[in-house]
C-alpha positions in Angstrom: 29.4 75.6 -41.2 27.3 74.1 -38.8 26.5 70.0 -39.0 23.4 68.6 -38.0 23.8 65.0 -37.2 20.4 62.8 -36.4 20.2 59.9 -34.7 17.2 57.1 -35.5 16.1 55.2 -33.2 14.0 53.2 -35.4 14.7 49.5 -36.8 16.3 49.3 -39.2 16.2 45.9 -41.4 19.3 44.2 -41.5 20.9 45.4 -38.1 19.8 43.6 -34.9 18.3 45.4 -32.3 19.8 45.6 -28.4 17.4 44.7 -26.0 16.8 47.5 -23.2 19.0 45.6 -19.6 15.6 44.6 -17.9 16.7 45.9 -13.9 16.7 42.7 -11.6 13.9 42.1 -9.4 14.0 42.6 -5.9 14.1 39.8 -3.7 11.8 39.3 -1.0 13.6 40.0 2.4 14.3 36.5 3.9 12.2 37.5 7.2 8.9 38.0 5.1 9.2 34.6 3.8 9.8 33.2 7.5 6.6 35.1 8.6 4.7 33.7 5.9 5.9 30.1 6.3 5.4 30.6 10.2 1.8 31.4 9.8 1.3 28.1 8.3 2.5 26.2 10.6 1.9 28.1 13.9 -2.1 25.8 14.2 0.0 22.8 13.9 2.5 24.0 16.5 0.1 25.3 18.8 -2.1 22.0 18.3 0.8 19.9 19.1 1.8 21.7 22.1 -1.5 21.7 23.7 -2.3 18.1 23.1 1.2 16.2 23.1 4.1 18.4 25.0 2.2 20.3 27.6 0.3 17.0 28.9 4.1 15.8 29.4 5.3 18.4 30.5 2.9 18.2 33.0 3.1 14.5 33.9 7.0 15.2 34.3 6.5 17.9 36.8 3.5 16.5 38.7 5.7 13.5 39.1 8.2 15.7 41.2 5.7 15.8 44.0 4.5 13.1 46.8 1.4 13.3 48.7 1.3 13.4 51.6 -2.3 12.2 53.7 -2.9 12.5 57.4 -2.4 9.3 59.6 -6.2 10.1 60.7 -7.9 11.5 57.8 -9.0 15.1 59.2 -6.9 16.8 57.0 -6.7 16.9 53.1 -3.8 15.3 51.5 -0.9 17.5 50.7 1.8 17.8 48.1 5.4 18.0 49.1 8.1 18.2 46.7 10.1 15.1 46.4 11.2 14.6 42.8 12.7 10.7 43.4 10.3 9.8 45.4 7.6 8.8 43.4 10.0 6.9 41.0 12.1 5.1 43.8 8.6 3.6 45.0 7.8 3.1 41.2 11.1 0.5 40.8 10.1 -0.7 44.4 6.8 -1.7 43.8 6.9 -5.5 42.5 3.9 -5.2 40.5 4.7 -2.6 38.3 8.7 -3.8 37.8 6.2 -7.3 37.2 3.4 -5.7 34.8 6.8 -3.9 33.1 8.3 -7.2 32.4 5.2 -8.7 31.1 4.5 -6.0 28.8 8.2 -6.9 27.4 7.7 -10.4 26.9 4.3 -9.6 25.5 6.4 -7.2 22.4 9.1 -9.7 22.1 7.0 -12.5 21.2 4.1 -10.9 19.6 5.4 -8.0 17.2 7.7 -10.1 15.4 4.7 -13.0 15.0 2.1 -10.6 13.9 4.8 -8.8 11.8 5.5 -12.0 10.3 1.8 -12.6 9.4 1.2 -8.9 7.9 4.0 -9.4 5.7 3.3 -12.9 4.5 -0.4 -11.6 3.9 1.0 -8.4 2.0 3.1 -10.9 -0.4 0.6 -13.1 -0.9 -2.0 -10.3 -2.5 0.8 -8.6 -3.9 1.9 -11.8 -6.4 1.1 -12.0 -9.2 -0.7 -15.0 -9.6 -2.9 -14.1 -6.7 -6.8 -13.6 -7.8 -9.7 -11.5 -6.1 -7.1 -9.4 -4.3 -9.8 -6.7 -3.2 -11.6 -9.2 -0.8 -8.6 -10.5 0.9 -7.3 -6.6 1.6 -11.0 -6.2 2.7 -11.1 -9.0 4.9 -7.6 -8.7 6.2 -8.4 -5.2 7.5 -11.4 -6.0 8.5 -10.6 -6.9 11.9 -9.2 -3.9 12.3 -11.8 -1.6 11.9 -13.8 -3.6 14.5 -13.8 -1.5 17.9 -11.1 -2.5 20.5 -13.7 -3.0 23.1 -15.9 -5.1 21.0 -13.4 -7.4 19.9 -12.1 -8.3 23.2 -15.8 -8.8 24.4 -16.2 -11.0 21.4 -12.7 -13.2 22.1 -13.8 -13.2 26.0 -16.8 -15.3 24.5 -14.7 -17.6 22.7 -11.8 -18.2 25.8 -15.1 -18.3 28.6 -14.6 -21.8 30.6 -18.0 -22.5 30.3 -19.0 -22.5 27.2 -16.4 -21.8 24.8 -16.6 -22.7 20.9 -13.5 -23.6 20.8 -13.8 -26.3 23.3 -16.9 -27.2 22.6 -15.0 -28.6 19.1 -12.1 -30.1 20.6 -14.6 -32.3 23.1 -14.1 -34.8 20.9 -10.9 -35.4 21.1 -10.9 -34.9 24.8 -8.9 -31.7 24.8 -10.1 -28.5 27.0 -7.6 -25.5 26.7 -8.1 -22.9 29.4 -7.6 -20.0 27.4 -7.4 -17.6 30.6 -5.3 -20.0 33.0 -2.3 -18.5 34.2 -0.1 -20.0 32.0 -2.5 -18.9 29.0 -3.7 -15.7 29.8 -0.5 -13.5 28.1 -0.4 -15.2 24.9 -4.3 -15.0 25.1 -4.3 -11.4 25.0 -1.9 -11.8 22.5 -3.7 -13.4 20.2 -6.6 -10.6 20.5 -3.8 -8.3 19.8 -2.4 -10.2 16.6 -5.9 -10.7 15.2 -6.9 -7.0 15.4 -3.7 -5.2 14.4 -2.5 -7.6 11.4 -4.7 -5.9 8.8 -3.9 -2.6 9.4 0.2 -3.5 9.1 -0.1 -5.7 6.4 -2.0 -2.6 4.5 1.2 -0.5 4.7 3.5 -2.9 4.1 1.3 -3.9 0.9 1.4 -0.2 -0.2 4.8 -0.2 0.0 5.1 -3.3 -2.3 2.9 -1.1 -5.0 5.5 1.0 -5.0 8.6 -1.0 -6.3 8.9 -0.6 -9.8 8.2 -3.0 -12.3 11.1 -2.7 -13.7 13.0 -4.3 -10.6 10.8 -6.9 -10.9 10.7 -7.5 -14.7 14.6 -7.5 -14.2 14.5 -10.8 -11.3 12.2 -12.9 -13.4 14.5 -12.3 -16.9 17.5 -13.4 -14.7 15.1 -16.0 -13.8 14.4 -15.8 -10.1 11.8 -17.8 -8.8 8.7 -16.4 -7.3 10.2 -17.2 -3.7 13.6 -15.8 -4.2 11.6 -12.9 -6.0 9.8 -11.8 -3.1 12.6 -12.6 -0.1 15.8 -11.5 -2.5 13.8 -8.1 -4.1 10.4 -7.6 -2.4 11.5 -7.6 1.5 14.5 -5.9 1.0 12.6 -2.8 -0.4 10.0 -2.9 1.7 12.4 -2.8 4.6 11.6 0.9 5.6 7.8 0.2 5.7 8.5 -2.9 7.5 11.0 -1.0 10.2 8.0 1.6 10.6 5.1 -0.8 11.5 8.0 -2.9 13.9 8.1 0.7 15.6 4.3 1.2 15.4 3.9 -1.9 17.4 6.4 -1.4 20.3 4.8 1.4 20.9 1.6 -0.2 20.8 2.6 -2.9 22.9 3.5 -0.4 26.0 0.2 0.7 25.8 -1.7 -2.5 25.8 -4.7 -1.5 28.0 -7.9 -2.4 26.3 -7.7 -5.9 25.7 -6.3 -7.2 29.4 -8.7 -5.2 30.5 -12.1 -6.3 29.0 -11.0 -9.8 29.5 -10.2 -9.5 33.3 -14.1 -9.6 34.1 -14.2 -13.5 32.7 -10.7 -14.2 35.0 -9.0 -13.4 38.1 -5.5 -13.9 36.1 -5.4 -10.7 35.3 -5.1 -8.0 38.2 -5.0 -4.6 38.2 -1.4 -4.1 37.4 -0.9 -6.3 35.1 0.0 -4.0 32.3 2.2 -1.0 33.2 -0.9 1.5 31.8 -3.4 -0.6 34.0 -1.2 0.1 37.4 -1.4 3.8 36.7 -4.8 3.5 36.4 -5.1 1.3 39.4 -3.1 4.2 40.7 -5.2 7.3 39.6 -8.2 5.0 41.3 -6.4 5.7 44.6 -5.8 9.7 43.8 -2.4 9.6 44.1 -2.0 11.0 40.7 1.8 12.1 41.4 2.7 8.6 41.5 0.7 7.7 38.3 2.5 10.5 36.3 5.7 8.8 37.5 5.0 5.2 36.0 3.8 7.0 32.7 7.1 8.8 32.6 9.0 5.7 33.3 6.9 3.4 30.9 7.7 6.7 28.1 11.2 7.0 29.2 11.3 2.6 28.5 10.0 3.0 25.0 12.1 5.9 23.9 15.2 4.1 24.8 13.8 0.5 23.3 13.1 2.5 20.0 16.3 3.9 19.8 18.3 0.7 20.7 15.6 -1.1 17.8 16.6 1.9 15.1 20.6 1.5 16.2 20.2 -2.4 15.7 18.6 -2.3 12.5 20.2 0.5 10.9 23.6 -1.5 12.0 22.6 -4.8 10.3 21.6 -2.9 7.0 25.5 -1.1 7.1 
């Protein structure tokens, strides 16, 4: 006898049907996805290269070389390769250790003034009480977006001997403040500086106060912190980051004070050609002796790497 058996493979109510294994799905090899991600980046890497390291890279190697210029002037000037050369002159030449000096009294005294005002200013429109807080962001950055050139030209007007505002309303009282003496002159610039670049630092730092929760802040005034011991106890401590980032902004900026100084030395003879580290290249590049230019660049860059590191090491210490 011969038995057929059948099998169904229809569904069947009452029994619960086994889902066919679905297979896995290949993964894409990991090199693909480096290709792809490389693609994306490579215009930002090549940008970067061609604008910001091969210009260094550059400066570094041009520094290497000295020129050399014949006693009588029949011959062009020739290169020779002397890599200390250039930067043993650099650290011998009084003016530049003089305009490097300046420039670091400038930072030390300015950033942490103008830092002081952006911050105040960015608490101020950031309480709650304050009123009309578009205008006063608006007028606060205002000075920024005024051109470096044209602001210095407008503050050269208003330190001129002759006819200054300024001392034309302190006649009165017999005072007359010469705004470009040589005891004046530094913190003059200064003040150009403060006035241009407080806006634009007090704009991050008040972003980063509309980012704190409200929570946070909810939480200090239930426990009943004061306004004041609101914004120093919970509002600067959060804000640190931001504040850290525009303190760096402005070294950085400080090294390469250029504009200012040099707008207002046609109204004075206080400021010479080397009076900022970035003006005695130039005064340098004037004379075509572009090797030793490239070496005060590299020594002014060198300067600000290590004063940023020893600025993040000191901070990030004090926070531990």
């Amino acid at each position: 006898m011969t038995v057929t058996v059948t099998i169904s493979t229809e569904h069947r109510p009452g029994r619960a049907s086994v889902p066919a294994p679905v297979p896995p799905r290949a993964r894409r090899p990991r090199y693909r996805t480096s290709r792809v991600a490389l693609r994306f980046v490579a215009p930002f890497v090549l940008l970067f290269a061609a604008v910001y390291v091969a210009p260094i890279c550059y400066a570094v190697y041009q520094s290497l070389f000295r020129i050399e210029r014949d006693a009588l002037g029949l011959t062009p000037p020739t290169e020779v390769f002397d890599p200390w050369f250039n930067y043993a002159a650099a650290l011998h030449d009084a003016g530049f250790v003089a305009s490097l000096g300046r420039v670091l009294l400038f930072g030390a005294v300015q950033v942490p003034v103008m830092l002081g005002f952006a911050l105040g200013l960015a608490l101020l429109i950031d309480s709650a009480s304050a009123r009309g807080k578009g205008f006063f962001r608006l007028a606060s950055f205002a000075p920024y977006a005024v051109p470096t050139v044209v602001s210095a030209l407008m503050w050269s007007f208003l330190y001129s001997p002759t006819g200054s505002p300024i001392n034309q309303l302190l006649a009165p009282t017999g005072l007359t403040v010469d705004f470009l003496g040589t005891e004046l002159t530094l913190w003059s610039v200064a003040n150009v500086v403060t006035w241009g670049w407080t806006g634009y630092n007090m704009i991050i730092i008040y972003a980063a106060l509309q980012g704190i929760p409200g929570e946070v802040l909810e939480a200090a005034r239930l426990d009943g912190a004061s306004p004041w011991r609101t914004a120093w106890h919970v509002k600067v401590p959060l804000v640190r980051p931001a504040i850290l980032l525009t303190a760096v902004f402005s070294i950085i900026g400080s090294a390469q004070l250029y504009n200012e100084p040099f707008v207002l030395s046609s109204s004075t003879g206080t400021i010479g050609p080397k009076f900022t580290p970035l003006m005695a290249a130039q005064s340098s590049i004037t004379a075509a002796n572009y090797p030793y230019a490239a070496a005060q660049s590299v020594i002014l860059a060198v300067g600000v790497a290590v004063l940023s590191v020893l600025f993040f090491r000191l901070t990030s210490r004090r926070s531990s």
